[in-house]
N, C-alpha and C positions, 0 to 999 in steps of 0.2 A: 457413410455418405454425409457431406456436407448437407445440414440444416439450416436454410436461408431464414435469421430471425433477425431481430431486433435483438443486440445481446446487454444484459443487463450491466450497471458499475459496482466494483465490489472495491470495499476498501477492509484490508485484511491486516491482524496482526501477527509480526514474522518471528517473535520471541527472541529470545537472546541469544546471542552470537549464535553458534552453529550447532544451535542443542540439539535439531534433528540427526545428529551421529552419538549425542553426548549419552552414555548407557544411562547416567542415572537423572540427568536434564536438570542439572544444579540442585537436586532434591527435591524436587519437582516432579516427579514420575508420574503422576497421577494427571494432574495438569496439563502437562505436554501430550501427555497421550491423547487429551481431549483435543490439543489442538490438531496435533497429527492425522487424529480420523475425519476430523473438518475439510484438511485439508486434502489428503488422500479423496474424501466426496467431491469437495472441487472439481478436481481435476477427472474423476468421472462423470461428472453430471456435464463438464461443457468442453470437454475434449474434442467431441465428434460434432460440436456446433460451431467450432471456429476457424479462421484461417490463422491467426495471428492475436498475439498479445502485446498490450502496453503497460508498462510496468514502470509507476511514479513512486521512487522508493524515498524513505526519508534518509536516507545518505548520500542524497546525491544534492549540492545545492552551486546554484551558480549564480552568475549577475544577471544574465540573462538565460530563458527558457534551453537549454541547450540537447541534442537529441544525437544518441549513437546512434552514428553510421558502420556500416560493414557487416561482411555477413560469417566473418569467424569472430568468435570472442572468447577472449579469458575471464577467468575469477580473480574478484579484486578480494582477500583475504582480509578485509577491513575489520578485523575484531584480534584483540590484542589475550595475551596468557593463557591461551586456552593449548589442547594437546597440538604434538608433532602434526602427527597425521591429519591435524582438518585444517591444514595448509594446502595438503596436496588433494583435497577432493576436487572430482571432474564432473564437469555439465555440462556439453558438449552443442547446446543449444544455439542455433543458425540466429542471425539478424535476417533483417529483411529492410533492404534500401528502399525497397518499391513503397514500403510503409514510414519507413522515416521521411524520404521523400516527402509524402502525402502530410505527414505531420506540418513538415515546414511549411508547407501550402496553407492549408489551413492555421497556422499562426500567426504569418505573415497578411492575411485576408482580415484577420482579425488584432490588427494592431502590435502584435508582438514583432520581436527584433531576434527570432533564433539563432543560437549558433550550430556547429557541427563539431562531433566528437568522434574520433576513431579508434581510441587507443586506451581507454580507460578500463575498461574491463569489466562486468556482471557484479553488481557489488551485495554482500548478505543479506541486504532487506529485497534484492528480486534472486539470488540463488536458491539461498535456503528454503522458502516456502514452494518455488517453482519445482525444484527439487527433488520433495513430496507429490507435489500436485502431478506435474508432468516429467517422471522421473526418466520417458524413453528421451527427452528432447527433442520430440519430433515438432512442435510448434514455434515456428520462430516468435522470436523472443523481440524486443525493443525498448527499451531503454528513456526515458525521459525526466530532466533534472527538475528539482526544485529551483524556486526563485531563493536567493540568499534570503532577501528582507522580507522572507516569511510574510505576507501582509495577506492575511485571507481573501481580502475581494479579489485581489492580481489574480491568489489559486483559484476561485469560484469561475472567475472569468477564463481565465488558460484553461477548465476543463471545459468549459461553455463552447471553447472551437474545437473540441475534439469531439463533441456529442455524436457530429454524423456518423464517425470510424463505426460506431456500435451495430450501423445498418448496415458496413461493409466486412463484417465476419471477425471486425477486431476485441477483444475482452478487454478492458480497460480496467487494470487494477490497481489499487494506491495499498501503497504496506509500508507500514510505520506502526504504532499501538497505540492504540486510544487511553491509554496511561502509561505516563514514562518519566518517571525521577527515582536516577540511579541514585543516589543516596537513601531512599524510601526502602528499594529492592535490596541495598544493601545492609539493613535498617530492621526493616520486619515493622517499623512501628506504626500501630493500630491505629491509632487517630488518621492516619495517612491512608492507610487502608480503611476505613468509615468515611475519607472524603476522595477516595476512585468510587466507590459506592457512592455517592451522591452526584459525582461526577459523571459515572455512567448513562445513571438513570435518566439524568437531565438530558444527559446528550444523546442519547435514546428517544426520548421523547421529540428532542430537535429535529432528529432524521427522521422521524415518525408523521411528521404535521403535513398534515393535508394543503395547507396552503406554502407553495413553493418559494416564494416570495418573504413569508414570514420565515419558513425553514433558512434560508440564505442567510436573510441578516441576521437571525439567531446563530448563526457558523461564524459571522463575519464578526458579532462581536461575543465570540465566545467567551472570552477573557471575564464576562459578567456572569457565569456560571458559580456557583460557590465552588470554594478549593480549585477553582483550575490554573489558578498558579502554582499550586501544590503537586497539582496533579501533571502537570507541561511548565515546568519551570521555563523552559524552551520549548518552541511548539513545533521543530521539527516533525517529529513522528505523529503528531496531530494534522501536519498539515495537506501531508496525500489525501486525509479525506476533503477537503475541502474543493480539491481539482477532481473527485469522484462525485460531489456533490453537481458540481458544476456540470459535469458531463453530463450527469443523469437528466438534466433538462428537467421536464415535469413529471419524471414517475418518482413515486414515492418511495420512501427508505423503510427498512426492516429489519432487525437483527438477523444475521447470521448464522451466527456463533455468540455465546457467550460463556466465559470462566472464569478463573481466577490463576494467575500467573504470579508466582512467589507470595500471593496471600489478595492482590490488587486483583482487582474487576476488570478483565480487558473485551472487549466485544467486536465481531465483524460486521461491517452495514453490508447489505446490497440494494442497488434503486434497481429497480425494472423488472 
């Protein structure tokens, strides 16, 4: 039975490409697995409390807010040299118009210009962890783009008009990684890993602050964090948290999850 709550914002990291099939998770086994039971808990702790999910992945960016529509959808295979077979994996997961509908409403109420997308496909940063989480596909799924110029107040603000979805059954997820420079991952090198450790911790603390207001513009000028240019050379996959922050309104942020992904510090928030 459907649980009428207030459903909290989680901003989740999806790991690399499609390591939940990969036997040995880039050598990582140990890690992945951490993540894997994180996520698997997910997916049983708010399965039976939701109607629907929204999913702000870091691979999706656009000029403007853009939101799939349709209620069949493909996998968009957006990760490169990895095996035959995790081309052809299936997730058969429903959209729901009634909810993207609803998005646009609330975008448009709130200053934004959204567009409509039908054809683009479920892309790795919302497959592969829903995957796990919600492996029957019984909860439809939805879809919502990044802004291209990345500029954290636009995200804090875009998730500020989704906040209500939370009292209408919807999960509001951002997945991206709270640390990501592919040359570090590819690298191993330790100085880089000692500043995701600093990086974490700080940003921990950020999502942690009692006062909402100070928590925000500490998001919005994250960039004065030590190493986070090291740590988000680009701030894609940083930036879904920041439309999770938005969302979360005034409840306060916690870790989720925290581990270490190819040697780096990566962590899950959840507000509410």
């Amino acid at each position: 039975m459907l649980i009428k709550e207030k459903l909290p914002t989680i901003f989740i990291p999806h790991g690399g490409g499609p390591w939940h099939v990969m036997p040995d998770a880039f050598g990582d086994t140990y890690a992945y697995n951490l993540l894997r039971k994180y996520l698997l808990k997910l997916g049983e702790i708010y399965k039976q409390k939701m109607k629907s999910i929204l999913v702000i992945s870091a691979h999706w960016e656009e000029k403007m807010p853009t939101i799939y529509f349709g209620e069949n959808h493909q996998l968009l295979y957006d990760y490169y040299g990895f095996p035959d077979f995790t081309y052809n994996l299936n997730w058969l997961a429903s959209g729901s118009d009634k909810l993207s509908e609803n998005i646009e409403k609330l975008l448009i109420e709130n200053g934004f210009n959204p567009k409509r997308e039908w054809n683009r496909g479920f892309d790795h940063g919302t497959f592969v962890p829903l995957m796990l989480a919600f492996p029957d596909a019984e909860i439809p799924v939805v879809q919502l783009s990044l802004l291209n110029s990345l500029d954290a107040a636009a995200h804090i603000k875009l998730g500020q008009a989704l906040e209500s979805l939370r009292s209408e059954g919807v999960l509001i997820i951002g997945s991206g990684m709270s640390f990501h420079n592919m040359s570090a991952f590819m690298s191993g090198n330790i100085i880089d890993a000692e500043k995701s450790n600093i990086f974490d911790e700080t940003l921990t603390k950020i999502v942690s602050d009692l006062n909402i207001e100070s928590r925000n513009d500490k998001l919005i000028h994250w960039k004065n964090i030590p190493g986070a240019l090291d740590c988000h050379p680009r701030s894609e996959h940083l930036t879904p948290l920041f439309v999770i922050a938005g969302a979360a309104g005034n409840d306060i942020g916690r870790t989720d999850f925290s581990g270490k992904i190819m040697g780096f510090n990566v962590s899950a928030f959840a507000f509410g």
